[in-house]
VEXVEXKE-289079 format. One record per atom (N, C-alpha, C, O): residue number from 1; residue in one letter; atom name; x, z, y. Coordinates in nm, 4 decimals. Layout:
N
   nr  rest  atom        px        pz        py
  NUM     a    CA         X         Z         Y
...
//
This chain:
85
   nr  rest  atom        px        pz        py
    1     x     N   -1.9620   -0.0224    0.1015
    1     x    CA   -2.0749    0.0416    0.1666
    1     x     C   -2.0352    0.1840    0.2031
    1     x     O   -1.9717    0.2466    0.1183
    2     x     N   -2.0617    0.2372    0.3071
    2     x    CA   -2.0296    0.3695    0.3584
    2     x     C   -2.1543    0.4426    0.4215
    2     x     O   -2.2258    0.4266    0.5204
    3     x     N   -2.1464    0.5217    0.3265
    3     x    CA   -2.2933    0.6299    0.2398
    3     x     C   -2.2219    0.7358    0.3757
    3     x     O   -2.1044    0.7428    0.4116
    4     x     N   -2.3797    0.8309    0.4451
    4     x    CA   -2.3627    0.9278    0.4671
    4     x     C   -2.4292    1.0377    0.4336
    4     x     O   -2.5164    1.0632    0.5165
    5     x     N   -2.4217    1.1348    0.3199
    5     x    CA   -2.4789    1.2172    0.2713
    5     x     C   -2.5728    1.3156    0.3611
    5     x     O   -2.5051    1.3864    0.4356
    6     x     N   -2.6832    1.3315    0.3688
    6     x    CA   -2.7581    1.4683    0.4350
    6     x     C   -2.7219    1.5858    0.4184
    6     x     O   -2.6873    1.6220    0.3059
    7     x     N   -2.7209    1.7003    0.5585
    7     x    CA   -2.7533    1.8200    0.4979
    7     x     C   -2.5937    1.8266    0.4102
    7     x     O   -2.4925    1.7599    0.4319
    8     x     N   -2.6235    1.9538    0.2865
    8     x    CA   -2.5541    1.9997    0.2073
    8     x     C   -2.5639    1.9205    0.0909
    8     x     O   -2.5788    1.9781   -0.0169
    9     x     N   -2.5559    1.7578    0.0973
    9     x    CA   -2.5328    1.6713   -0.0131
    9     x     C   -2.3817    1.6397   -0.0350
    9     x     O   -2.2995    1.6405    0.0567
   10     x     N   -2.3515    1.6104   -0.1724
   10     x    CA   -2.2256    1.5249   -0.2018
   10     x     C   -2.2162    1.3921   -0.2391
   10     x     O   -2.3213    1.3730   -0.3004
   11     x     N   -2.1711    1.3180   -0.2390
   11     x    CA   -2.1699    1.1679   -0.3240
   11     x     C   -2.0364    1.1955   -0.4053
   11     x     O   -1.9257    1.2103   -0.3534
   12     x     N   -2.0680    1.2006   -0.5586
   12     x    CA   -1.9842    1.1755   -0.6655
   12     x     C   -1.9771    1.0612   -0.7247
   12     x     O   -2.0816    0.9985   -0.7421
   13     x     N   -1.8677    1.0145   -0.7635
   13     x    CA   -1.8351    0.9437   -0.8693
   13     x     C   -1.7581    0.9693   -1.0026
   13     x     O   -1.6437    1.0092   -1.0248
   14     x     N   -1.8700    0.9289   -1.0900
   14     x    CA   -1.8636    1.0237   -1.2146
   14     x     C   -1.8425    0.8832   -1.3225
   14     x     O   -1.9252    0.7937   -1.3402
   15     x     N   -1.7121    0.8955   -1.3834
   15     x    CA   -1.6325    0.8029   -1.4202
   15     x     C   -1.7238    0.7414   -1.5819
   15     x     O   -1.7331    0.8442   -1.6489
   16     x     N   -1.7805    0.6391   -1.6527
   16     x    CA   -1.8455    0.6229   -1.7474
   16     x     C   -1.7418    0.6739   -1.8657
   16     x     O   -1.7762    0.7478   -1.9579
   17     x     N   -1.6252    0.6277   -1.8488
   17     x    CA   -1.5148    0.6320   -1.9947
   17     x     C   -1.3995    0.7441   -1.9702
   17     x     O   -1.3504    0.7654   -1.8593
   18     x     N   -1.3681    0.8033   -2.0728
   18     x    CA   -1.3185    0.8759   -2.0491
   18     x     C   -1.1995    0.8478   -2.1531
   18     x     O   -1.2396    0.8226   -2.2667
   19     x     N   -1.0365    0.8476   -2.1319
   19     x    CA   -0.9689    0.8641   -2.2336
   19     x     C   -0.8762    1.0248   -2.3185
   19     x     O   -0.8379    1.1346   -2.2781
   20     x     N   -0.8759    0.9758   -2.4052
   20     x    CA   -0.8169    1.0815   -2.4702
   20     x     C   -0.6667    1.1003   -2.4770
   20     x     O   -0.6015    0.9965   -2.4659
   21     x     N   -0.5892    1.2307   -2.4958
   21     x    CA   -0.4185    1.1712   -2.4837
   21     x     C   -0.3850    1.1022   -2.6081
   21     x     O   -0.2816    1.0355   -2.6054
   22     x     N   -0.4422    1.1048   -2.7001
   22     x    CA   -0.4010    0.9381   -2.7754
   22     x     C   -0.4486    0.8352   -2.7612
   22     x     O   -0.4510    0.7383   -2.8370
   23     x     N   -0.4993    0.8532   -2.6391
   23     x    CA   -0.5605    0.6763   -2.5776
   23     x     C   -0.6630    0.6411   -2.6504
   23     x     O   -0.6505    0.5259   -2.6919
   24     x     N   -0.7922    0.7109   -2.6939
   24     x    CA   -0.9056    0.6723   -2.7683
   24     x     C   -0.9697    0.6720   -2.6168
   24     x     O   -0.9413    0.7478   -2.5240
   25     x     N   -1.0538    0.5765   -2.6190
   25     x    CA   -1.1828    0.5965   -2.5052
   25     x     C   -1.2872    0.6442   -2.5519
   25     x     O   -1.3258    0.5834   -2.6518
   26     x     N   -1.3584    0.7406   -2.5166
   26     x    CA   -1.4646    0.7945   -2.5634
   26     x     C   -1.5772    0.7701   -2.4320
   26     x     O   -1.5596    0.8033   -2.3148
   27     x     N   -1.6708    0.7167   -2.4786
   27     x    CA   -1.8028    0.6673   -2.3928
   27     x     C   -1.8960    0.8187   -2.3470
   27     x     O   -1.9135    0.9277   -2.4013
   28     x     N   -1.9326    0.7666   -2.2417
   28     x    CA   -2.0228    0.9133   -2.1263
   28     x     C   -2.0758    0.9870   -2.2787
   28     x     O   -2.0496    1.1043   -2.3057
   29     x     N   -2.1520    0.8977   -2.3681
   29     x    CA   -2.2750    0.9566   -2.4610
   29     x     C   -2.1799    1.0445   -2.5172
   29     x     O   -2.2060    1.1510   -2.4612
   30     x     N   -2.0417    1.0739   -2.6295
   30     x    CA   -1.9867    1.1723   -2.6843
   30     x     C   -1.8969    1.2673   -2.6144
   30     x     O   -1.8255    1.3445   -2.6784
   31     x     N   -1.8987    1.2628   -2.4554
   31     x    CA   -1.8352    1.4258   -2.4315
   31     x     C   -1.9422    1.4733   -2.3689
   31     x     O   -2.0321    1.4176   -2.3059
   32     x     N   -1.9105    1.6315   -2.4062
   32     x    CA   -1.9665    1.7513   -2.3643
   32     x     C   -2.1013    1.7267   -2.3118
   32     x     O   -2.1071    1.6563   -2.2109
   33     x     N   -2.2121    1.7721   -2.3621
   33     x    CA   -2.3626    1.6813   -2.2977
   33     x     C   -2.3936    1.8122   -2.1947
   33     x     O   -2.4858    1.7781   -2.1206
   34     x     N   -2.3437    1.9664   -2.1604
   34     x    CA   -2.3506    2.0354   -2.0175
   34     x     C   -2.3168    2.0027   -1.9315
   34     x     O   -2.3756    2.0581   -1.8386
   35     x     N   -2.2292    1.9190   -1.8939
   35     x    CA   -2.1505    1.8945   -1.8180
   35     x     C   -2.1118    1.7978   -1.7395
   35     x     O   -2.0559    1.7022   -1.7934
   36     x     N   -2.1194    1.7975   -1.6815
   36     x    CA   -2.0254    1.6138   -1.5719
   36     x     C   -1.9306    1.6526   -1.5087
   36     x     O   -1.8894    1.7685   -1.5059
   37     x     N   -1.8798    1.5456   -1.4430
   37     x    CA   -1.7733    1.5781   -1.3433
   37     x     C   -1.7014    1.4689   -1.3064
   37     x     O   -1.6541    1.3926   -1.3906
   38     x     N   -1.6903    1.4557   -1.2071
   38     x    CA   -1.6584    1.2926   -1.0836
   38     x     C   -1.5685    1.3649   -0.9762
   38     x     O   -1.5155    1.4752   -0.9895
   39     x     N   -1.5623    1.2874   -0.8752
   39     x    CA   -1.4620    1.2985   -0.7572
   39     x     C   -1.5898    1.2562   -0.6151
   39     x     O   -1.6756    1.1693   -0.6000
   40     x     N   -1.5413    1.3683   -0.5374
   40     x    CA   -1.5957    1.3136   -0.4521
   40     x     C   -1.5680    1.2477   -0.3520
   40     x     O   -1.4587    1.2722   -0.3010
   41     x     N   -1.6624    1.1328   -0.2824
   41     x    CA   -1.6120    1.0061   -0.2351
   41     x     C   -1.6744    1.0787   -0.0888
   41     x     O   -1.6007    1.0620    0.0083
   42     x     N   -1.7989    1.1552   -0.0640
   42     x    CA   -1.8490    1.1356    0.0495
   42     x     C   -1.9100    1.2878    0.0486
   42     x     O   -1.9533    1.3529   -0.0465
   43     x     N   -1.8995    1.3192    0.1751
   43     x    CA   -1.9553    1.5032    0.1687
   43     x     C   -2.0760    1.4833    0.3204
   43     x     O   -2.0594    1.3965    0.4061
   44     x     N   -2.1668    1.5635    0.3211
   44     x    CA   -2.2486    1.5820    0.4266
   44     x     C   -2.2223    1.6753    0.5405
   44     x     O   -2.1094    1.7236    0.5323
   45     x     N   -2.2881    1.7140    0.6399
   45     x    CA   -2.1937    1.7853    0.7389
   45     x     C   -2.1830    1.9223    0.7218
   45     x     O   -2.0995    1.9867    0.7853
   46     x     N   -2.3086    2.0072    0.5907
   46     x    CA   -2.2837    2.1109    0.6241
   46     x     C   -2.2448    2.1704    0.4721
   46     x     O   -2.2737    2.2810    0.4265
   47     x     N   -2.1685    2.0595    0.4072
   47     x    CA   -2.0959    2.0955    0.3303
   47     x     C   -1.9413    2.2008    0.3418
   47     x     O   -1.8343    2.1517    0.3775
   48     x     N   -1.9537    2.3159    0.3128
   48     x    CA   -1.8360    2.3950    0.3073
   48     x     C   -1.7254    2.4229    0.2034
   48     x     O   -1.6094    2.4592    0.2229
   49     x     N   -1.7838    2.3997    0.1001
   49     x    CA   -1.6495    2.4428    0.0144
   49     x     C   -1.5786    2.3311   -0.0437
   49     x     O   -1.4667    2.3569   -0.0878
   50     x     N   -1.6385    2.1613   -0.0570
   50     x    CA   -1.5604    2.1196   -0.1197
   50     x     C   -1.5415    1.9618   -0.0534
   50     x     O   -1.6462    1.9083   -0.0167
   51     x     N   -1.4389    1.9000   -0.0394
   51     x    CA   -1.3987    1.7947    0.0339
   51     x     C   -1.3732    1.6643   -0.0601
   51     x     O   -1.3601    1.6539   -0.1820
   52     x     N   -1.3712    1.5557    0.0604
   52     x    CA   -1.3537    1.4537   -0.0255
   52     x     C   -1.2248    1.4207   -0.0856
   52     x     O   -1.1286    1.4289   -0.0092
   53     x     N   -1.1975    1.3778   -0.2309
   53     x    CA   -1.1304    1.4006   -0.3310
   53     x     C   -1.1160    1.4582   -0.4187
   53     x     O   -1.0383    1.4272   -0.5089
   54     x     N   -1.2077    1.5870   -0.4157
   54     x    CA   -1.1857    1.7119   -0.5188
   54     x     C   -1.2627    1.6294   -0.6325
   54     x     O   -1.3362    1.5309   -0.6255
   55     x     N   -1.2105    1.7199   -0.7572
   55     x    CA   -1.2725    1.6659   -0.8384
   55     x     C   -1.3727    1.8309   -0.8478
   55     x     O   -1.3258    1.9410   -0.8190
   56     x     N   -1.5480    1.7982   -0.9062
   56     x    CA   -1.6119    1.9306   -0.9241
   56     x     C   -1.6689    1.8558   -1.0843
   56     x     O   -1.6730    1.7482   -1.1440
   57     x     N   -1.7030    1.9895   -1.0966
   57     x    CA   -1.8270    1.9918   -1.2407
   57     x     C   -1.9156    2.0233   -1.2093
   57     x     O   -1.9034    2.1372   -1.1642
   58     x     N   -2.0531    1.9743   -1.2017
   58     x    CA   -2.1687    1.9931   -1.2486
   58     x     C   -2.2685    1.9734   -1.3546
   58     x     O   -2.2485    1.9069   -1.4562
   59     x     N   -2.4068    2.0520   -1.3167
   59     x    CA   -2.4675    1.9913   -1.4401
   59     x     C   -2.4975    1.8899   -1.4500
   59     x     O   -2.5444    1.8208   -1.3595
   60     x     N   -2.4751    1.8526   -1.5766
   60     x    CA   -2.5231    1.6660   -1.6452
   60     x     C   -2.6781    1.6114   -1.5730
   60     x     O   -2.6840    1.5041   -1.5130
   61     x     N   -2.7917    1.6974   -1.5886
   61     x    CA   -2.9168    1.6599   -1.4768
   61     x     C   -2.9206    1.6533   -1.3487
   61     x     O   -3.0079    1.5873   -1.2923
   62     x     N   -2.8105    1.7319   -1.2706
   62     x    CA   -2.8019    1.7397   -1.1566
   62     x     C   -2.8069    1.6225   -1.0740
   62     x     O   -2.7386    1.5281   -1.1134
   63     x     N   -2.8808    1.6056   -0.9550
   63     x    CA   -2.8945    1.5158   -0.8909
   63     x     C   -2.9587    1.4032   -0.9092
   63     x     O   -3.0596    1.3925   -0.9789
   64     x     N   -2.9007    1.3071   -0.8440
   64     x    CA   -2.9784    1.1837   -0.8563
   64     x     C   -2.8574    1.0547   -0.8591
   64     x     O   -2.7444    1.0609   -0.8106
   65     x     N   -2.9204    0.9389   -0.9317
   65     x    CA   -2.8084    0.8601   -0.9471
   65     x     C   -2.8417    0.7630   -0.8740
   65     x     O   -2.9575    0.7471   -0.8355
   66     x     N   -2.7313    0.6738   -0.8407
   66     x    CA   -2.7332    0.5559   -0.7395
   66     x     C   -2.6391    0.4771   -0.7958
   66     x     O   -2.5271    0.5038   -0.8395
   67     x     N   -2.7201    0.3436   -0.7864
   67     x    CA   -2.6331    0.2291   -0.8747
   67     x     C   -2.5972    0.1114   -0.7439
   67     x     O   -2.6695    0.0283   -0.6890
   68     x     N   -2.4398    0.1511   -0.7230
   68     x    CA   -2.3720    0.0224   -0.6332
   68     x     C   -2.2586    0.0024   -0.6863
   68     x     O   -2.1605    0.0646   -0.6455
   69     x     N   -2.2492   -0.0940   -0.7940
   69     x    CA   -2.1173   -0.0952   -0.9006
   69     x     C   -2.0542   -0.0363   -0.9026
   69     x     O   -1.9351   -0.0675   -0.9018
   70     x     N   -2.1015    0.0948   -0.9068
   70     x    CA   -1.9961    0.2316   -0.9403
   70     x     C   -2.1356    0.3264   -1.0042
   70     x     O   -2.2566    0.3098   -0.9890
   71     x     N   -2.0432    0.4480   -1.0938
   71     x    CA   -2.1687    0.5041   -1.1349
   71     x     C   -2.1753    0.6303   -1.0064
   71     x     O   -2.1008    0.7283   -1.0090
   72     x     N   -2.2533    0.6118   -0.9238
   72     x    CA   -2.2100    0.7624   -0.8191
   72     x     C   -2.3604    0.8196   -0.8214
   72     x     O   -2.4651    0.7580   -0.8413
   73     x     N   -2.3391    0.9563   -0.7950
   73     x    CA   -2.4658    1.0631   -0.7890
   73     x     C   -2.4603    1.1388   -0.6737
   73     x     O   -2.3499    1.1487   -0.6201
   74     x     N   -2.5538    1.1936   -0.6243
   74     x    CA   -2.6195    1.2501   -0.4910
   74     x     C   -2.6273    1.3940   -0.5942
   74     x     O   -2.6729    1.3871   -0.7083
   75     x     N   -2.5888    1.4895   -0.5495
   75     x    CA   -2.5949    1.6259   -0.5477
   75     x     C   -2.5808    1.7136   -0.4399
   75     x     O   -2.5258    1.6903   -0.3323
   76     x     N   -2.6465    1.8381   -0.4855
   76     x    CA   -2.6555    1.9449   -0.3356
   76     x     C   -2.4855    2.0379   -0.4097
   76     x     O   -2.4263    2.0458   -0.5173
   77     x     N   -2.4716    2.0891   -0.2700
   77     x    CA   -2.3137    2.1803   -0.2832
   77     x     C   -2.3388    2.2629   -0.3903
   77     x     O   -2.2480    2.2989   -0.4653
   78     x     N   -2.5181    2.3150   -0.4126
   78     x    CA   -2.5402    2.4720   -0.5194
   78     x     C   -2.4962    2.4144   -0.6695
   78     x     O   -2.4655    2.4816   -0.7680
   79     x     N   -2.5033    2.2506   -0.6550
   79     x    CA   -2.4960    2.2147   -0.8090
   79     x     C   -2.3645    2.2431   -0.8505
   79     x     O   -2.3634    2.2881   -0.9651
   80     x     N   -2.2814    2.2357   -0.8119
   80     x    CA   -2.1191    2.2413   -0.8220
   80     x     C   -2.1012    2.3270   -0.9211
   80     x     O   -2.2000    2.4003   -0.9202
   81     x     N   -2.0230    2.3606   -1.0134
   81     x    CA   -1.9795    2.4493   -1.1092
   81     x     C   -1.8610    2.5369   -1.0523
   81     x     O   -1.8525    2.6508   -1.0063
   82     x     N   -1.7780    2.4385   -1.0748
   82     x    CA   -1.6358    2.4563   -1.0297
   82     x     C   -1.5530    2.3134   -0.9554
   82     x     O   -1.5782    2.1956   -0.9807
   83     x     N   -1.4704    2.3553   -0.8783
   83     x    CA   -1.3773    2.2231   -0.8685
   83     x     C   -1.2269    2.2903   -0.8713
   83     x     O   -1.1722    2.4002   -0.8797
   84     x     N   -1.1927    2.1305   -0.8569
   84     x    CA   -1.0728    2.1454   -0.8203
   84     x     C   -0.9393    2.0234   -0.6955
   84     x     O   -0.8963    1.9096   -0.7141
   85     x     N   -0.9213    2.1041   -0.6022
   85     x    CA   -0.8352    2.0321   -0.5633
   85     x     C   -0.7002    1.9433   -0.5558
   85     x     O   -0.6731    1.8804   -0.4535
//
């Protein structure tokens, strides 16, 4: 499916499992409960600072979620913390 975000929206995908470098998987519920952070798959047009692929952080409430067998979220550019390319 090929999402086109509004405006200054992003489409993230914000990964459920996360591993550790000794290969423990740790589930969404025990890291960091400020925080998220996904990759983005899809940017809107008057998005400026961050493109598709970056990975950003935002806040854990931020946005809105959308379920198409992936976990992905709708956020505005202000939610962003930081990224990285």
């Amino acid at each position: 499916m090929e999402l086109t975000p509004a405006t200054n929206k992003l489409i993230v995908h914000q990964p459920r499992v996360e591993e550790t470098e000794g290969g423990i998987l740790l589930p969404s519920t025990d890291r960091e409960m400020q925080k998220a952070e996904g990759t983005v798959k899809f940017v809107g047009p008057d998005v400026e600072t961050v493109k598709v692929g970056d990975l950003v952080v935002y806040g854990r409430y931020a946005g809105t979620e959308i379920k198409d067998g992936k976990d992905l979220h709708v956020i505005t550019e202000d939610d962003v913390l930081y990224f990285k390319r």
